[in-house]
C-alpha positions in Angstrom: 45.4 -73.8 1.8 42.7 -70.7 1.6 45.4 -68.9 4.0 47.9 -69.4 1.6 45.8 -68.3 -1.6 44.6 -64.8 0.7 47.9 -64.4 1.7 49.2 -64.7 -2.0 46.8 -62.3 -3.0 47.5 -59.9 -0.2 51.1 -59.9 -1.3 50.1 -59.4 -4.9 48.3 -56.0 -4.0 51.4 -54.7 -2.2 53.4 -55.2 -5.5 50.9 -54.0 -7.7 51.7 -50.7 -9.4 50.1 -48.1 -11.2 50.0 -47.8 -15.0 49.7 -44.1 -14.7 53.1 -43.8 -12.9 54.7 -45.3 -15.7 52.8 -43.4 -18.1 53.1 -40.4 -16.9 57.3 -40.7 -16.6 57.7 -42.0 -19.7 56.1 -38.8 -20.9 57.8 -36.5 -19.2 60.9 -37.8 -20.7 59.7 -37.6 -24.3 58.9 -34.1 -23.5 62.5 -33.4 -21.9 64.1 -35.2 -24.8 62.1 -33.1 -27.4 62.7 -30.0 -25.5 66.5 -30.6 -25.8 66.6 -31.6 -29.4 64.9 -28.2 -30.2 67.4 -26.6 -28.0 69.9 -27.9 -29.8 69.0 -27.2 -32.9 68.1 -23.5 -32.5 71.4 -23.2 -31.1 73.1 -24.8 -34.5 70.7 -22.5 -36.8 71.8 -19.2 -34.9 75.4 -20.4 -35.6 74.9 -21.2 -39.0 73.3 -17.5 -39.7 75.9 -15.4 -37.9 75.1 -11.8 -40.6 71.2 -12.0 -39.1 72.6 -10.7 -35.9 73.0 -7.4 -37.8 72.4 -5.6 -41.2 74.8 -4.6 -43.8 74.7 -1.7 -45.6 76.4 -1.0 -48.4 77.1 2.4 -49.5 74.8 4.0 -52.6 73.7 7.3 -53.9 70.2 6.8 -52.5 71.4 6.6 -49.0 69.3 9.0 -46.3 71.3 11.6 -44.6 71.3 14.1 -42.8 73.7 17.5 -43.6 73.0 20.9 -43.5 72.3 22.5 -46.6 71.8 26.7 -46.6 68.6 28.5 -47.0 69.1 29.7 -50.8 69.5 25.9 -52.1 66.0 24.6 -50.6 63.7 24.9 -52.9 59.8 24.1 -53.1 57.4 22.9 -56.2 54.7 24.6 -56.6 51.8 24.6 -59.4 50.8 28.2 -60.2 48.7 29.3 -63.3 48.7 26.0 -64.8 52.6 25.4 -64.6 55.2 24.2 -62.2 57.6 26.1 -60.8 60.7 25.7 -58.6 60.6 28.5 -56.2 64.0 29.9 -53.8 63.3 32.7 -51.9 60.6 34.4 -53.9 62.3 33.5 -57.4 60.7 31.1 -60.0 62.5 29.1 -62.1 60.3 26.9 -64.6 62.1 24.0 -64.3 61.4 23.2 -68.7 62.6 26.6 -69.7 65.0 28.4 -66.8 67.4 25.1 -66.3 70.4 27.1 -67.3 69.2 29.8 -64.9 68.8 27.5 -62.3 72.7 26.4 -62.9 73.8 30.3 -63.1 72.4 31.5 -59.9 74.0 28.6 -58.3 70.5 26.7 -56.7 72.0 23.3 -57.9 74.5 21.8 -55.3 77.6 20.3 -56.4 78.9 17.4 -54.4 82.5 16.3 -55.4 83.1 12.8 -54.4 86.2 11.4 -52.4 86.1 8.9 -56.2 86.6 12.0 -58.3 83.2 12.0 -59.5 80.6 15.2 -59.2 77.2 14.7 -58.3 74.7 17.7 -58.9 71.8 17.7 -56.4 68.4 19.7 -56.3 67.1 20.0 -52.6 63.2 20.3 -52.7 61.1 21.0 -49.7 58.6 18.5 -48.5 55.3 19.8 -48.8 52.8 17.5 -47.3 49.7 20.3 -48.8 50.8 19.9 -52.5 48.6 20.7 -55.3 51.5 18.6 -57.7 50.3 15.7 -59.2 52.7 12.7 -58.9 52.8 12.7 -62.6 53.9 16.2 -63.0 56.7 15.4 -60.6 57.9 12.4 -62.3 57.9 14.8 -65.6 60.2 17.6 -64.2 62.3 15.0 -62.5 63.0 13.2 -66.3 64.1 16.9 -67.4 66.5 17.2 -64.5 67.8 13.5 -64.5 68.2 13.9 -68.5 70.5 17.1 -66.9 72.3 15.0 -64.9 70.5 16.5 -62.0 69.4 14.4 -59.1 66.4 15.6 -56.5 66.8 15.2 -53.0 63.9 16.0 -50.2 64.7 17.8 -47.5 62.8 19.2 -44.5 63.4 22.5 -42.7 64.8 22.0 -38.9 
């Protein structure tokens, strides 16, 4: 009887398995499962946002661009004596008294649109060393916008 009880037992061991085995396998599925369900779903969200693949732009007056532009239209603002100029070439134009000047010698682009409207541009040099308050621009840009006149920053290439 004590050889059948150790012989039991010895039969016992050989089916006993580990807890960790199970464990572990049962994991690792949980982990496959959730990897696939996030998968899935990143897959649904990128169909469901197709315009994030690119940007859309829609066409305005403020857009950048590059065009040429000749010499005699860019212009610089400059602060001399107390006052503001525009300056082309060696000319100054205060921009509060010598608008119509500005308009005769032809420093003002005109840009005739394909819609049959006319847009009338001032290019203005970039000048990173400027004395010119931001104020003091914003006050000669109301004269010319109060013109009809529109400022556009250019650089020289």
């Amino acid at each position: 009887m004590a050889r059948n009880k150790r012989r039991k037992h010895e039969l016992n061991i050989g089916q006993f398995q580990d807890p960790g085995k199970d464990l572990f396998a049962f994991l690792f599925l949980m982990v496959m499962i959730f990897s696939f369900m996030v998968l899935i779903s990143s897959q649904q969200i990128k169909k469901q946002n197709p315009s994030e693949n690119s940007i859309e732009q829609k066409s305005s007056s403020a857009q950048t661009s590059i065009k040429p532009i000749s010499k005699s239209l860019l212009g610089k603002l400059e602060k001399k004596e107390n006052n503001l100029y525009i300056i082309f070439d060696n000319v100054y134009y205060n921009p509060k008294k010598d608008l119509n000047k500005l308009k005769d010698d032809k420093r003002i682009d005109i840009i005739k649109r394909k819609d049959g409207r006319v847009d009338k541009v001032l290019y203005l040099e970039k000048n990173k060393s400027s004395t010119v308050l931001l104020g003091e621009y914003l006050d000669i840009f109301q004269i010319l916008n109060q013109e009809g006149i529109s400022i556009a920053f250019s650089e020289r290439m």
